[in-house]
KEKE-3310 file (N, C-alpha, C; in steps of 0.2 Angstrom, whole numbers, plus 5000, padded with zeros to 4 digits):
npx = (5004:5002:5013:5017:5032:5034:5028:5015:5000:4995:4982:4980:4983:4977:4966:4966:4970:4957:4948:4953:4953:4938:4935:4941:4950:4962:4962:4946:4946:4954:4945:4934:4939:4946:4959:4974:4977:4993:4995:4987:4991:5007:5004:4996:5009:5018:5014:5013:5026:5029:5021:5029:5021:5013:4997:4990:4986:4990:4980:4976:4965:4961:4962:4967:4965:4976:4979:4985:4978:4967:4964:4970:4961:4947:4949:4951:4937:4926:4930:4937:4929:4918:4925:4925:4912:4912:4919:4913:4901:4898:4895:4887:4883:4886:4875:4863:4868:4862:4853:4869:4867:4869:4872:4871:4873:4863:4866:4879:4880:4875:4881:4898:4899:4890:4891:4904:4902:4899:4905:4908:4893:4890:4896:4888:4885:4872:4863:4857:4848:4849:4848:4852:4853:4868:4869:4858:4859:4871:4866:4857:4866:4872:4863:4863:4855:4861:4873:4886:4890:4893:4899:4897:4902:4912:4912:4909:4912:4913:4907:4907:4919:4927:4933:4944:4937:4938:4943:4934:4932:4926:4919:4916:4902:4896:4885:4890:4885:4882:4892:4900:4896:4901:4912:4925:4940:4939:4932:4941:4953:4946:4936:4918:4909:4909:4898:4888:4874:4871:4860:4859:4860:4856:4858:4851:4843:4851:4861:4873:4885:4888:4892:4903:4913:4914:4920:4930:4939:4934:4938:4928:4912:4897:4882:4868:4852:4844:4842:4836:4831:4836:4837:4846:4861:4861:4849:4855:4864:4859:4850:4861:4867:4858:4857:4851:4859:4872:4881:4889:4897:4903:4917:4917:4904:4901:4909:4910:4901:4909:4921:4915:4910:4897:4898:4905:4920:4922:4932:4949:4954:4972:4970:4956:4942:4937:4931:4929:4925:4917:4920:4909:4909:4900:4906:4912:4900:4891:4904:4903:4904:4901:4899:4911:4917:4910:4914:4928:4929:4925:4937:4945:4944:4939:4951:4955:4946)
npy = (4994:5011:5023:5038:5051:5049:5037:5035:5029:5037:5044:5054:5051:5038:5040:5046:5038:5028:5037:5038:5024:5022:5030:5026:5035:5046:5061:5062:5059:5067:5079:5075:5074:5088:5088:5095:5087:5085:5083:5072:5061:5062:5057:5046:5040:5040:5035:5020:5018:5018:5006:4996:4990:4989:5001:5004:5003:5011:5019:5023:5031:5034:5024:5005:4994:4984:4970:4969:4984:4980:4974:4983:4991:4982:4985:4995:5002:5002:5006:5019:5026:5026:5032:5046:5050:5053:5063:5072:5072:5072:5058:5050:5033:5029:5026:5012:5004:5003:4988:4980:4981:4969:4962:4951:4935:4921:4909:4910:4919:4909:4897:4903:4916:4920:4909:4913:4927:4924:4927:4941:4942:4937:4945:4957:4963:4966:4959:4960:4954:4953:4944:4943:4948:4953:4967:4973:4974:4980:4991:4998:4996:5009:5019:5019:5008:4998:4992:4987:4974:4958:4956:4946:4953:4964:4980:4996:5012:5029:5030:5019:5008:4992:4980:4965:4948:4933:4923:4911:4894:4884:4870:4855:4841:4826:4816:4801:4788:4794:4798:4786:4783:4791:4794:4799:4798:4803:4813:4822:4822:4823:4833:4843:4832:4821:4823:4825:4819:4820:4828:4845:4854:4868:4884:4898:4900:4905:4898:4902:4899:4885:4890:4898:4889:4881:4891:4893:4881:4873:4878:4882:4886:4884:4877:4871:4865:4868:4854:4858:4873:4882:4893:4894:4889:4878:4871:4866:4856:4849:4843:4836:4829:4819:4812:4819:4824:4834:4847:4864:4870:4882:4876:4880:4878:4863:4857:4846:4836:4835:4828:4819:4809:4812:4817:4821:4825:4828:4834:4836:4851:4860:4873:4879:4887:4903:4914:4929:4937:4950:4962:4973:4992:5009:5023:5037:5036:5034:5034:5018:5009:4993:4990:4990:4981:4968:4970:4969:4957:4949:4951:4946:4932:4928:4925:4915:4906)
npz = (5000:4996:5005:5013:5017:5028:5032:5033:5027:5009:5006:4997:4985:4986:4983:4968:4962:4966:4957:4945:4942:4941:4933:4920:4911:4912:4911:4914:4927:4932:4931:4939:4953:4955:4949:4940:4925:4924:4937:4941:4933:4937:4950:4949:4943:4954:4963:4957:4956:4973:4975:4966:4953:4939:4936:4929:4910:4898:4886:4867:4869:4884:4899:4904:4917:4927:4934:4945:4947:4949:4961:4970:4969:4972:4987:4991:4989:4997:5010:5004:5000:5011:5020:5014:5014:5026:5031:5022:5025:5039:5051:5050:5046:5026:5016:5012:4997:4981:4971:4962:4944:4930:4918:4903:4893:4894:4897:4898:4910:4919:4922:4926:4927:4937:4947:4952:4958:4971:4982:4984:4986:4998:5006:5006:4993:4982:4968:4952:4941:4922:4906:4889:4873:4865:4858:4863:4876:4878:4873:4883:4893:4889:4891:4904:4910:4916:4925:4923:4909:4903:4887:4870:4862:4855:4861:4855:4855:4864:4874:4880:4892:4890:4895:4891:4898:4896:4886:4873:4869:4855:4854:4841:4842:4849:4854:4862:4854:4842:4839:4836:4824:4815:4804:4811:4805:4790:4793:4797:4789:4778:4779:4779:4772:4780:4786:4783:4783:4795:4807:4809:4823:4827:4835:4831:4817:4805:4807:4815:4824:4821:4807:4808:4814:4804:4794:4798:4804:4794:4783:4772:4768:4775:4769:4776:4783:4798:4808:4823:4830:4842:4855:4867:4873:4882:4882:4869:4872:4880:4870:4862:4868:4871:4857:4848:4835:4828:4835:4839:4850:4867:4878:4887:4893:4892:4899:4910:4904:4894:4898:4907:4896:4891:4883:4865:4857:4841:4836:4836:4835:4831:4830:4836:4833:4841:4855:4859:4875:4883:4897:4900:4904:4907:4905:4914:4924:4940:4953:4962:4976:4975:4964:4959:4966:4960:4947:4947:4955:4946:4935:4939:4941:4929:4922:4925:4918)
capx = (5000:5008:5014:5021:5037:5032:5026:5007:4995:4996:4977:4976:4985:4975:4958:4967:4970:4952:4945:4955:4950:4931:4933:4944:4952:4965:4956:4937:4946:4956:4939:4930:4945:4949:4964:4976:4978:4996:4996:4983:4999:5012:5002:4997:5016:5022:5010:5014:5034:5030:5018:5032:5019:5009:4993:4983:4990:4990:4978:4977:4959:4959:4967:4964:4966:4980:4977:4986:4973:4959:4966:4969:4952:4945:4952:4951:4934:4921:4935:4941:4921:4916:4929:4922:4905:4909:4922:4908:4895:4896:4898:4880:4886:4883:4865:4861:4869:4857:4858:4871:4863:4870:4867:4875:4871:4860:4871:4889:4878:4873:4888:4902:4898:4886:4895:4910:4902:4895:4909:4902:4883:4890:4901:4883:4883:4866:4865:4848:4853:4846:4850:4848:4858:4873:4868:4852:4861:4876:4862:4855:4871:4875:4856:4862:4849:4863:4880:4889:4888:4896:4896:4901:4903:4917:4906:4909:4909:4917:4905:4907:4923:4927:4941:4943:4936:4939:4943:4930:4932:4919:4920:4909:4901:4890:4886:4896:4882:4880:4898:4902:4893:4903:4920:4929:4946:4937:4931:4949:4955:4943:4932:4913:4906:4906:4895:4882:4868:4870:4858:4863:4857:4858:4857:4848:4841:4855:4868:4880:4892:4890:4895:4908:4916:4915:4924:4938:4941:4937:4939:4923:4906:4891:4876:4861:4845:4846:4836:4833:4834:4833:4840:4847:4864:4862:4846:4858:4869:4855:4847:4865:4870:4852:4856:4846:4863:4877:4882:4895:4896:4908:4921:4917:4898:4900:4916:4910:4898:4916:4923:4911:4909:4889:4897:4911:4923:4923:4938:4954:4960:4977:4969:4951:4938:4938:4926:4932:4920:4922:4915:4909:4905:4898:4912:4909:4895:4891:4906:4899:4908:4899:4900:4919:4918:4910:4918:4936:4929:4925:4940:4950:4943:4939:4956:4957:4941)
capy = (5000:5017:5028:5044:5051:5046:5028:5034:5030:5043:5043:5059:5045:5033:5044:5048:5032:5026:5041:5033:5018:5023:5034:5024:5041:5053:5066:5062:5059:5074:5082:5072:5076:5094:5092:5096:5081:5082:5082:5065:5058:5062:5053:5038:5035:5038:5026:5013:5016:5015:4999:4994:4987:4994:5000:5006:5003:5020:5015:5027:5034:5032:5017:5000:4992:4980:4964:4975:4987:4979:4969:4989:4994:4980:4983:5004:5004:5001:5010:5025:5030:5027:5040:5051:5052:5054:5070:5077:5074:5069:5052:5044:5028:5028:5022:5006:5004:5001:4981:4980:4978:4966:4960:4944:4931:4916:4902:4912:4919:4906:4894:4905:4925:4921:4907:4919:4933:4920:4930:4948:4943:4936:4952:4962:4966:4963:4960:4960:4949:4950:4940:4944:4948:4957:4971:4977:4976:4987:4998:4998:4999:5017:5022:5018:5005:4994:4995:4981:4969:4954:4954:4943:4955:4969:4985:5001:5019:5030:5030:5011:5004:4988:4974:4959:4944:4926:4918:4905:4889:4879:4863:4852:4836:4822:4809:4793:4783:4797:4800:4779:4782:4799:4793:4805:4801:4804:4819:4826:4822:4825:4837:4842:4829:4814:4824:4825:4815:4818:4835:4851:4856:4875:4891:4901:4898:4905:4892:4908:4896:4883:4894:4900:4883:4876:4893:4892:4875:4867:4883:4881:4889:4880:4878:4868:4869:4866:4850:4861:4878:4883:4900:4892:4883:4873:4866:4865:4853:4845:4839:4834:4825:4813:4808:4822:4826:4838:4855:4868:4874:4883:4872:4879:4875:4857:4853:4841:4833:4830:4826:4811:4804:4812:4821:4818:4829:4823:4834:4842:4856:4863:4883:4879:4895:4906:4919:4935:4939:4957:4966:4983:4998:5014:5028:5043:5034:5038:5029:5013:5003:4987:4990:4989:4974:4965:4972:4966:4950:4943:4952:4942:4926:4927:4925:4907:4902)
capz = (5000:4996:5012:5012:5019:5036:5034:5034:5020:5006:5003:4992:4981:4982:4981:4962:4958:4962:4952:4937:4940:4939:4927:4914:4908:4918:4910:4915:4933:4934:4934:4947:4961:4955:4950:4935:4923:4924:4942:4939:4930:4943:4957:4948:4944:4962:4966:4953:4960:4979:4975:4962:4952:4935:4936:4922:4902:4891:4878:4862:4871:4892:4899:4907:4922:4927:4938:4952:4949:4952:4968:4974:4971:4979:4994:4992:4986:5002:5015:5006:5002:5020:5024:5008:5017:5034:5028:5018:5027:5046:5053:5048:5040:5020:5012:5009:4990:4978:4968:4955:4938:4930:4912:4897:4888:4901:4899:4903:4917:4925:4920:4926:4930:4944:4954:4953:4965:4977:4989:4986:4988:5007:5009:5006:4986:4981:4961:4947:4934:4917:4901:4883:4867:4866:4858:4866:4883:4876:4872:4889:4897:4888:4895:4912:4914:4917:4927:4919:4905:4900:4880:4867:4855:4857:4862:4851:4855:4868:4880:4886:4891:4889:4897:4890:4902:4895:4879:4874:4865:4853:4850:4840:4848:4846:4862:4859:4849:4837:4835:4833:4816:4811:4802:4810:4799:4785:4795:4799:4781:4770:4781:4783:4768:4783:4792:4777:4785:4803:4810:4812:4829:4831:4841:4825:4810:4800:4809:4816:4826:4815:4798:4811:4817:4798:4787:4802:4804:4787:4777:4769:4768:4777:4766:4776:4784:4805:4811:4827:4832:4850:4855:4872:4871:4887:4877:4864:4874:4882:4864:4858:4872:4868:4852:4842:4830:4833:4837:4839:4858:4870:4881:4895:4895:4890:4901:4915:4899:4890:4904:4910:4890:4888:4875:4861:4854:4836:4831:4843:4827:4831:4830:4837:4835:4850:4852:4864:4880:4886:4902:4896:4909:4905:4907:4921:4927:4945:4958:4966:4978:4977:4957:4958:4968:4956:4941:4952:4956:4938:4930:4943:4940:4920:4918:4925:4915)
cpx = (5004:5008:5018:5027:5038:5030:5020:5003:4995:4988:4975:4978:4980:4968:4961:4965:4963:4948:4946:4953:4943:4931:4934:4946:4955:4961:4951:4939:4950:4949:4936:4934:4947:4956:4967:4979:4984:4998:4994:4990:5004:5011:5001:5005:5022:5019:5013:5022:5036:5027:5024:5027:5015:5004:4986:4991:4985:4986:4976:4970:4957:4963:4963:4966:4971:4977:4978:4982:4967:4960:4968:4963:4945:4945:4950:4943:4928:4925:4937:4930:4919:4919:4926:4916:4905:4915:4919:4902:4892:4898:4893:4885:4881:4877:4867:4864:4863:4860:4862:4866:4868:4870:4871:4872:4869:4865:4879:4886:4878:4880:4894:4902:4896:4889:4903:4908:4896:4899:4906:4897:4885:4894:4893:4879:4877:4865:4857:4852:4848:4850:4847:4853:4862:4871:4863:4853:4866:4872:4859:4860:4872:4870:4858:4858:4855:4870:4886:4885:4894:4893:4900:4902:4906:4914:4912:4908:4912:4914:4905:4915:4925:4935:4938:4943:4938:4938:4936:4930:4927:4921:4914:4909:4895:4891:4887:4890:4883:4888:4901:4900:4898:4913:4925:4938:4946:4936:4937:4952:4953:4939:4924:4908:4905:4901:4886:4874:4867:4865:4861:4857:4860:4856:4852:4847:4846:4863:4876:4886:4893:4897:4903:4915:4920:4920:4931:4941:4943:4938:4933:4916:4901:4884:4869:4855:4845:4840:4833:4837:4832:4838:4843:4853:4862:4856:4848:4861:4866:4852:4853:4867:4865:4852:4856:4851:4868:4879:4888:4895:4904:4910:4917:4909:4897:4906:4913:4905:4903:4920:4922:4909:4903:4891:4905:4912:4925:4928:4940:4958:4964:4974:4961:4948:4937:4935:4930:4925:4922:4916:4917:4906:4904:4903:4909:4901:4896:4897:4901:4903:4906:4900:4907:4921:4915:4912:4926:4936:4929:4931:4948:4949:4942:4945:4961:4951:4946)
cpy = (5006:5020:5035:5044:5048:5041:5029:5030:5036:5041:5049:5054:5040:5034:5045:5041:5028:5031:5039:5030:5017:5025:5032:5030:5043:5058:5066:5063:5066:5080:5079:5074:5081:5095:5093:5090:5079:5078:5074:5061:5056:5059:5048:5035:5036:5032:5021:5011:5013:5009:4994:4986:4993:4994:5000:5005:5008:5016:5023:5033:5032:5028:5012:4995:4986:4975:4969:4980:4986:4975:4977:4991:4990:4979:4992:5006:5006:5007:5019:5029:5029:5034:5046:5053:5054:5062:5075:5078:5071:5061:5049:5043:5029:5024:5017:5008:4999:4992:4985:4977:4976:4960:4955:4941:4925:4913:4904:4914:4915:4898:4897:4913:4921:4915:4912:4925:4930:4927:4937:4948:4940:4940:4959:4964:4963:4964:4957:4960:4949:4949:4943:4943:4955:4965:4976:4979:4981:4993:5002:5000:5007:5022:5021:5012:4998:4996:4991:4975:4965:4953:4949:4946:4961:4974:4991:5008:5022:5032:5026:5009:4997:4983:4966:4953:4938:4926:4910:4900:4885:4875:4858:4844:4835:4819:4803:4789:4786:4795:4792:4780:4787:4796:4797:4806:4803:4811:4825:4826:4826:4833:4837:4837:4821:4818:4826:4824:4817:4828:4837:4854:4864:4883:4896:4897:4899:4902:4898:4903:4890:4886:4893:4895:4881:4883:4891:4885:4870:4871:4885:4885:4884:4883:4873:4870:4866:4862:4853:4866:4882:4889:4899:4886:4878:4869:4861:4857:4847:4837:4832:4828:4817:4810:4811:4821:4828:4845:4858:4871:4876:4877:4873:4878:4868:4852:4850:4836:4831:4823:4817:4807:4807:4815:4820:4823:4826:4827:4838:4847:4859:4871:4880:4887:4896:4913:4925:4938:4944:4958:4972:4986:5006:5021:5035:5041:5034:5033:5023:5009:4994:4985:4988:4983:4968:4964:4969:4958:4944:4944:4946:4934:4924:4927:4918:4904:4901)
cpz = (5000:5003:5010:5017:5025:5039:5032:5027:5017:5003:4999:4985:4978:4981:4974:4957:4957:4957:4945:4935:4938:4934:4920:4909:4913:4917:4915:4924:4936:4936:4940:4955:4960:4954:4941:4929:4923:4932:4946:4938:4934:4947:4955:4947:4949:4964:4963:4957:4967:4979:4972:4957:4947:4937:4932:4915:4899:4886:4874:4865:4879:4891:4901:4914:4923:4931:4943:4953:4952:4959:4971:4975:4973:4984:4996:4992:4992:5010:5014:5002:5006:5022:5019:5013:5022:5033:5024:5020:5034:5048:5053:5044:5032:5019:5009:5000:4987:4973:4962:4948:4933:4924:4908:4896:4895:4902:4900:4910:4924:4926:4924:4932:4939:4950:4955:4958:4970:4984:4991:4987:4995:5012:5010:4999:4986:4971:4957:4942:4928:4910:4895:4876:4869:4864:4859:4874:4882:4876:4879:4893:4895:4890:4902:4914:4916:4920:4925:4914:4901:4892:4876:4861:4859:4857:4859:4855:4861:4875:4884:4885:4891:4891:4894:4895:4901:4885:4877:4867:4862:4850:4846:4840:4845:4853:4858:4854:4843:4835:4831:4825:4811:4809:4805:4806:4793:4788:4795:4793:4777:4772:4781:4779:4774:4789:4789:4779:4792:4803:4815:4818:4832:4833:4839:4821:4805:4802:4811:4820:4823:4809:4804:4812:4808:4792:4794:4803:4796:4782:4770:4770:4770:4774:4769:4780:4792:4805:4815:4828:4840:4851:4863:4871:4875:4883:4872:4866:4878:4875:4860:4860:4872:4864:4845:4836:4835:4834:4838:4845:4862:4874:4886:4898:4895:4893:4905:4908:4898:4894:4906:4904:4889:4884:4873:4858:4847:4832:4837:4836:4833:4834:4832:4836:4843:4849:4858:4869:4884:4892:4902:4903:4905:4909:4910:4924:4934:4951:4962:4968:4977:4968:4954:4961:4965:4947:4944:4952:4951:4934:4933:4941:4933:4918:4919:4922:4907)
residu = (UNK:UNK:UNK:UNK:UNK:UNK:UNK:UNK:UNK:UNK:UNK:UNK:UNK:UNK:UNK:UNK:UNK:UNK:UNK:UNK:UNK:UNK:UNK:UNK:UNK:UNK:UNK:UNK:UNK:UNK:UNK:UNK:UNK:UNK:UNK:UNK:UNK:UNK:UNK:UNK:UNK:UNK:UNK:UNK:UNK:UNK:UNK:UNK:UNK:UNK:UNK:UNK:UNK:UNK:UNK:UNK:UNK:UNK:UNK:UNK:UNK:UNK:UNK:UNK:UNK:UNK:UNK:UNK:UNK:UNK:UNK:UNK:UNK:UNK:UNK:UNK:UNK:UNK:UNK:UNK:UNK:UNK:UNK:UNK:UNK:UNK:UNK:UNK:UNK:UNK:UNK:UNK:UNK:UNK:UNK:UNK:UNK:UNK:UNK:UNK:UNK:UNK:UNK:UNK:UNK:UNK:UNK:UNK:UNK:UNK:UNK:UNK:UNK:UNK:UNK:UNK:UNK:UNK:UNK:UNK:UNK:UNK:UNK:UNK:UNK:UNK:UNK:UNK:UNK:UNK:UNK:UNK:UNK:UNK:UNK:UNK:UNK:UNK:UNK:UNK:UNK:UNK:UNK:UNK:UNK:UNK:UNK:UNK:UNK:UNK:UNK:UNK:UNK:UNK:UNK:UNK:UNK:UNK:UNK:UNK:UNK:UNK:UNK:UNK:UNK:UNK:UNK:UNK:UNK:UNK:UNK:UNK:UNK:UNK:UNK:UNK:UNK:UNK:UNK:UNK:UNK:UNK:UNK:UNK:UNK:UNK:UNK:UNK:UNK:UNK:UNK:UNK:UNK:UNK:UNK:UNK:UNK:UNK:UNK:UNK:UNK:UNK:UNK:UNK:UNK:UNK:UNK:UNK:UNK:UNK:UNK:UNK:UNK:UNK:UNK:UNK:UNK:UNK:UNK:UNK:UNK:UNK:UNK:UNK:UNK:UNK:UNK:UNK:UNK:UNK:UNK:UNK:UNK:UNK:UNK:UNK:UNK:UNK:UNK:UNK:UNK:UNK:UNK:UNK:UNK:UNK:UNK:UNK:UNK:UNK:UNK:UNK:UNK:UNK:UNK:UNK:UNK:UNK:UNK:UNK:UNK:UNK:UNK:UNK:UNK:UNK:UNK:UNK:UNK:UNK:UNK:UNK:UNK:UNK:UNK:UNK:UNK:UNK:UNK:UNK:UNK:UNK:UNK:UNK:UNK:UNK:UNK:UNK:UNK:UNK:UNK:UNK:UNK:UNK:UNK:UNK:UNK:UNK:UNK:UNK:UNK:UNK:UNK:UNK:UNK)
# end
């Protein structure tokens, strides 16, 4: 923790640094603390010196946060606003913070996101979770209606910022009967002509991870018509795992399935597709403690998924 010449805590420091870090700009924070941007500058790279550790990267518009940042501002974020409100306004404890909001795609939600802040819903954080498509919730986040979102589409424009959260891998899978029947060395040779007969089980009508799976993998254009289409991968993985055909799914929805045999990997390519899943926030949006401890706690953990 920084200290000043004296040993003590140097909190005008680290009031800078979280204003940074909310802010995702020197700029934007230089206004919230009053002070002059380069003076902004100076204090974050005392700090980074006496931490001996980075803490934001310079990006061509604002910056981002390092791992050692967000393991600061999870520690800074609930302490040094306590002391905010009681030097601003007496020594009544701060208001109940309202829930975090909350927003992604169901199946990484419930999959992954949501067991990850088991810790801050028993530290106090209270969270309202809703699910949809990527970009109706980006649209929503830049409205405010939402405090974060996990997207799987890279969010545009300079009012959301965005860190990258996890890589995610899709593999395409049959359950062990289906696959017995699928050549797979004709499959890995020749490509998607042993797969002719079997159905396509997928996520839309116009087969988007499908097409996806098949121009990266087999280099080729996917021309057919889906047996089933359900807008729910876990359905997806439920259907495929019975028998129905096969499908194209993330790893990390279908790894205890892989795991135990209820589902078969009928090909391991060298360069599998990998899709990129970011957690967007909306920039000068109003500080929230309990917002930075689940914005800290996913960025921490999305980097072991």
């Amino acid at each position: 923790m920084a200290r000043n010449a004296e040993g003590g805590l140097d909190l005008i420091q680290l009031r800078t640094f979280l204003a940074v870090y909310r802010a995702g700009s020197v700029t934007a924070a230089a206004r919230l603390v009053g002070l002059s941007q380069p003076t902004v500058t100076t204090q974050l790279q005392t700090l980074e010196k006496r931490l001996g550790r980075q803490l934001f990267e310079r990006l061509p518009r604002g910056v981002t946060p390092t791992a050692a940042a967000d393991e600061l501002a999870a520690r800074l974020a609930g302490p040094l606003d306590a002391l905010e409100a009681i030097a601003g306004g007496g020594v009544e404890p701060p208001a109940a913070q309202p829930p975090v909001q909350l927003a992604g795609p169901a199946e990484m939600l419930a999959t992954l996101v949501l067991p990850a802040l088991a810790a801050p819903v028993a530290q106090g954080v209270r969270l309202t979770v809703t699910s949809g498509l990527a970009e109706d919730l980006l649209a929503g986040l830049r409205t405010g209606q939402y405090d974060l979102v996990v997207s799987a589409v890279r969010p545009r424009g300079r009012t959301v910022h965005a860190e990258t959260l996890m890589d995610e891998e899709f593999v395409l899978v049959a359950a062990p009967d289906v696959a017995k029947g699928i050549d797979t060395e004709r499959l890995r040779l020749s490509g998607p002509a042993a797969l002719e007969s079997v159905p396509l089980l997928s996520y839309a009508a116009d087969l988007p991870i499908l097409r996806r799976y098949w121009r990266h993998v087999f280099d080729t254009r996917l021309d057919a018509e889906p047996a089933v289409v359900v807008a729910d991968l876990r359905a997806l993985a439920a259907l495929v795992a019975a028998g129905a055909g096969i499908s194209v799914l993330p790893r990390y929805l279908i790894a205890a399935q892989l795991d135990s045999g209820d589902l078969v990997a009928l090909l391991a390519p060298e360069d599998p597709p990998i899709n990129t899943a970011f957690l967007a926030r909306r920039i000068g949006a109003p500080a929230r403690p309990h917002v930075d401890m689940v914005r800290a706690a996913l960025l921490a953990v999305g980097r072991t998924w």
